[in-house]
C-alpha positions in Angstrom: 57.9 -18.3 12.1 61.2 -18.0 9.7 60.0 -20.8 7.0 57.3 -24.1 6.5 56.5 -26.1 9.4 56.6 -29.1 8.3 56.1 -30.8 11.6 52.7 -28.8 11.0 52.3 -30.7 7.3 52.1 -33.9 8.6 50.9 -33.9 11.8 47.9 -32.6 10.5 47.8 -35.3 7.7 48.3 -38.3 10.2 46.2 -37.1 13.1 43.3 -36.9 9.2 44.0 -40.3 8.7 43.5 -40.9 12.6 40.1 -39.5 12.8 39.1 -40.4 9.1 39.8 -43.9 8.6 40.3 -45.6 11.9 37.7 -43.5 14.2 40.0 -42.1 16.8 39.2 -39.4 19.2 40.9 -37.5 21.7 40.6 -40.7 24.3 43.4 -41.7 22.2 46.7 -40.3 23.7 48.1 -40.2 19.9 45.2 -37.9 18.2 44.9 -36.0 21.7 49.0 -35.2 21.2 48.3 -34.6 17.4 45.7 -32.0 18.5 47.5 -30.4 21.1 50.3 -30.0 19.0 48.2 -28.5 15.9 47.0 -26.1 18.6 50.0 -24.8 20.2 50.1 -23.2 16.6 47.4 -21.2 16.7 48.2 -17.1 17.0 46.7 -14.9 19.2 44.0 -13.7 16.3 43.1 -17.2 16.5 44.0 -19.1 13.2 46.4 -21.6 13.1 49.9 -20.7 10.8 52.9 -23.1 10.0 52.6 -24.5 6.7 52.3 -20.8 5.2 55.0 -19.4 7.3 53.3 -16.6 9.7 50.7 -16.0 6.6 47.0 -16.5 7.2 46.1 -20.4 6.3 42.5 -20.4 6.5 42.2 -23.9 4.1 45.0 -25.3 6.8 43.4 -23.8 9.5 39.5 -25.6 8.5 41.3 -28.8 7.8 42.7 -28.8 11.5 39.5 -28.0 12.9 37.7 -30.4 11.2 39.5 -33.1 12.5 39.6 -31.7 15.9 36.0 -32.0 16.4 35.1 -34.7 15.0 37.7 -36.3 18.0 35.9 -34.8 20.2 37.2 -30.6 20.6 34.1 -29.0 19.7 33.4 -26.9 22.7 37.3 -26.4 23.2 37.7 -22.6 23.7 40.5 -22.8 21.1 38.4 -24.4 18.9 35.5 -22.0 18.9 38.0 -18.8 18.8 39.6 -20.6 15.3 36.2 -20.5 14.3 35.5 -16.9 15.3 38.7 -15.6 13.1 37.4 -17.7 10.0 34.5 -16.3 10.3 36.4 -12.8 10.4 38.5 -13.2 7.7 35.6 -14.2 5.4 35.4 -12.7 1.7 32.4 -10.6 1.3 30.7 -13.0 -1.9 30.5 -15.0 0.9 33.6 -18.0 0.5 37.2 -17.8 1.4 40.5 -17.3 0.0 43.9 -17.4 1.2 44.9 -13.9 2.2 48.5 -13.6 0.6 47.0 -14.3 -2.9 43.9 -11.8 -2.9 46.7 -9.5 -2.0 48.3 -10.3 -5.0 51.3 -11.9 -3.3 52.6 -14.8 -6.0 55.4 -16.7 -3.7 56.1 -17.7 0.2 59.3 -16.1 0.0 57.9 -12.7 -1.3 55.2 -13.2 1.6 57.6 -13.8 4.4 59.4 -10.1 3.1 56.4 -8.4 3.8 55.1 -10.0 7.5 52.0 -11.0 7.9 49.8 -10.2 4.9 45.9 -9.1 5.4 42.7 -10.5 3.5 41.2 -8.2 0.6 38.1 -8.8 1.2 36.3 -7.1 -1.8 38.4 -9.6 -3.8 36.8 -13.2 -5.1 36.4 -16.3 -3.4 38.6 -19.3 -4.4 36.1 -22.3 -4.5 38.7 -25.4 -3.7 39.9 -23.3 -0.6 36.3 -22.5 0.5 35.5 -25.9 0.0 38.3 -26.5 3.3 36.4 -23.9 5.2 33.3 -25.8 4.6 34.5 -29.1 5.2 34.8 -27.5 8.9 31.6 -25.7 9.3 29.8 -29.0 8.4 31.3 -30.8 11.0 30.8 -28.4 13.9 27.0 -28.5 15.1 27.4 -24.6 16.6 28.1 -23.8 12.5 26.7 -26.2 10.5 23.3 -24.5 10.3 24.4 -21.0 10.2 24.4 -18.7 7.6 27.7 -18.6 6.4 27.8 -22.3 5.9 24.7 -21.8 3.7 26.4 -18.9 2.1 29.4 -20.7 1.5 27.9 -23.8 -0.2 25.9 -21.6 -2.9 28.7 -20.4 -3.8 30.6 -23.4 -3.7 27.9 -25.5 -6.0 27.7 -22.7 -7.8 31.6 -23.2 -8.8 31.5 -26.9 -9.6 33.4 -28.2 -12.6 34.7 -24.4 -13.0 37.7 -22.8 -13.2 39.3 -20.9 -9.7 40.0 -17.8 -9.9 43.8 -17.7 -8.1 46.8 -19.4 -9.6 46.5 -22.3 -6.9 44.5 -25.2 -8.4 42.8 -23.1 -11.2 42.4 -25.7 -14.1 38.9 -27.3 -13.6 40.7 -30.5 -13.7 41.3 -30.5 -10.2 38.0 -30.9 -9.4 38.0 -34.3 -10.4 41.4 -35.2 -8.6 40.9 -37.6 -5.5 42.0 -38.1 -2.3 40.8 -39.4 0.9 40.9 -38.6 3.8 39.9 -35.5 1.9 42.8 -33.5 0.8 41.5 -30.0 -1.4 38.0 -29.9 -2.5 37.0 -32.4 -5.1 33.7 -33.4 -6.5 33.4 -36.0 -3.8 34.4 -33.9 -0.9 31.7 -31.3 -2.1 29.0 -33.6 -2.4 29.6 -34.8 1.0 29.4 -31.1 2.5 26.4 -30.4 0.3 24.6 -33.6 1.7 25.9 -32.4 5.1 24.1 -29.8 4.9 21.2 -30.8 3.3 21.4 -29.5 0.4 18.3 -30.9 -2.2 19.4 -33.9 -4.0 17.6 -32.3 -7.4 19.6 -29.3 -7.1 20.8 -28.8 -10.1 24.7 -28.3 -9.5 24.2 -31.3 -7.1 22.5 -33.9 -10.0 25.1 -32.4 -12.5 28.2 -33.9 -10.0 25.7 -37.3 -9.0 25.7 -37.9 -13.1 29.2 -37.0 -13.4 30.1 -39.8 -10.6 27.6 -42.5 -11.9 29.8 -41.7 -15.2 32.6 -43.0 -13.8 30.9 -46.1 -12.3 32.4 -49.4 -13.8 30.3 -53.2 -14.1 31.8 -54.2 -10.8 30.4 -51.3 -8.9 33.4 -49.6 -8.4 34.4 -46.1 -9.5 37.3 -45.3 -11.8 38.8 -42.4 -10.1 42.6 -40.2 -10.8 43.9 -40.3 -7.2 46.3 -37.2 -5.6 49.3 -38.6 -4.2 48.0 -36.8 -1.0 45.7 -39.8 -0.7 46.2 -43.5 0.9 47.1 -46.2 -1.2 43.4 -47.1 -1.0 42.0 -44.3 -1.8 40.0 -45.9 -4.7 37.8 -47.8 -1.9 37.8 -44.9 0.5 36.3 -42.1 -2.1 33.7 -44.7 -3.3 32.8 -44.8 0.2 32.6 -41.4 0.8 30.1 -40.9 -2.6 27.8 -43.6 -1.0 27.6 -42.0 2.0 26.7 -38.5 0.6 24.0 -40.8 -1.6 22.5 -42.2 1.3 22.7 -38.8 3.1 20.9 -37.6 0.1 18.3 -40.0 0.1 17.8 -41.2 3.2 17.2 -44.9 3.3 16.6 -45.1 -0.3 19.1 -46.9 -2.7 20.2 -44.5 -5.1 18.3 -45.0 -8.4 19.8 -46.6 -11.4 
């Protein structure tokens, strides 16, 4: 690949807003040809590569998956070998990164000089791209019990409200930057995995974002939120939804306590 696909960009973002907000699955010949597209991407390790040029994409990579099986690709053999080389390319503190940056590579166009540029693994995990990763383990019912997805979301709490460790993102005001369907890894987005997963609700990380979010809750009920442009237009309604849900997750059939 000679540059961005950005054929890659937004298929992925439409076939997102396909599956997120208006429940499609692959009976629908538009998300099936989204997902056959996405997937006629994917290299012969496994992992999907476009956006990055021919660089590793792991967030990219999750973010496709995730939408492929929740329309329905779960047991697709693609699917499950996409998996298998997230799984390989892994950090060892148990998260992800993207490759080209634990390398120490700063620009696409430095990237694209050098080919194809291997994980350090012995390097840290960056929290808003393991957050992506995540997002896709939750959703798969072969991964979302396993230990890596456990792993992944210790460290992942573990990083709320903090700082990443890689130029990308790193201000801890991005965790508080919204989007839905979800874009990076926000406050919202992680309490969703972490309910997911079933994480305790009086985990300590996990009531520190809850009282963070009930912060933000106006007299009408609503949530006042800073939206990312990645977002729809309604995101405001959407990422309220999203917190209740992970609440009622949480909770069970219980409301949420004032």
């Amino acid at each position: 690949m000679l540059g961005e696909n950005y054929e890659h960009l937004e298929t992925y973002r439409n076939l997102s807003i396909l599956v997120e907000c208006y429940g499609l699955t692959r009976d629908h010949p538009g998300s099936a040809a989204a997902v056959e597209y996405l997937l006629s991407l994917q290299s012969d390790e496994g992992d999907i590569r476009g956006i990055y040029a021919d660089q590793y994409s792991p967030n990219y990579t999750a973010a496709s998956l995730e939408m492929m099986v929740k329309a329905g690709y779960a047991n697709d053999p693609r699917v499950l070998k996409a998996y298998e080389r997230l799984l390989s390319i892994r950090m060892d503190d148990g998260g992800w990164a993207i490759p080209m940056r634990t390398a120490g590579v700063m620009t696409l166009k430095e990237a694209m000089a050098k080919g194809t540029v291997r994980p350090v693994l012995s390097r840290p995990s960056s929290h808003w791209c393991t957050g992506i990763v995540l997002r896709a383990m939750a959703a798969h019912p072969r991964y979302d019990r396993s230990v890596e997805a456990v792993e992944a979301a210790m460290f992942l709490k573990s990083r709320m409200f903090k700082a990443d460790p890689y130029t990308d993102r790193r201000a801890p005001s991005h965790w508080v930057g919204f989007s839905y369907p979800f874009w990076y890894t926000d406050i919202v987005s992680a309490l969703d995995m972490l309910s997911r997963l079933e994480m305790p609700f009086d985990d300590p990380d996990v009531s520190r974002a809850v009282m963070f979010m009930k912060a933000l809750q106006q007299d009408d009920g609503s949530f006042k939120l800073e939206l990312l442009r990645s977002g729809r237009p309604d995101g405001q309604r959407w990422v309220s939804l999203a917190f209740c849900r992970s609440m009622r997750r949480f909770h069970g059939h219980k409301l949420l306590e004032s």
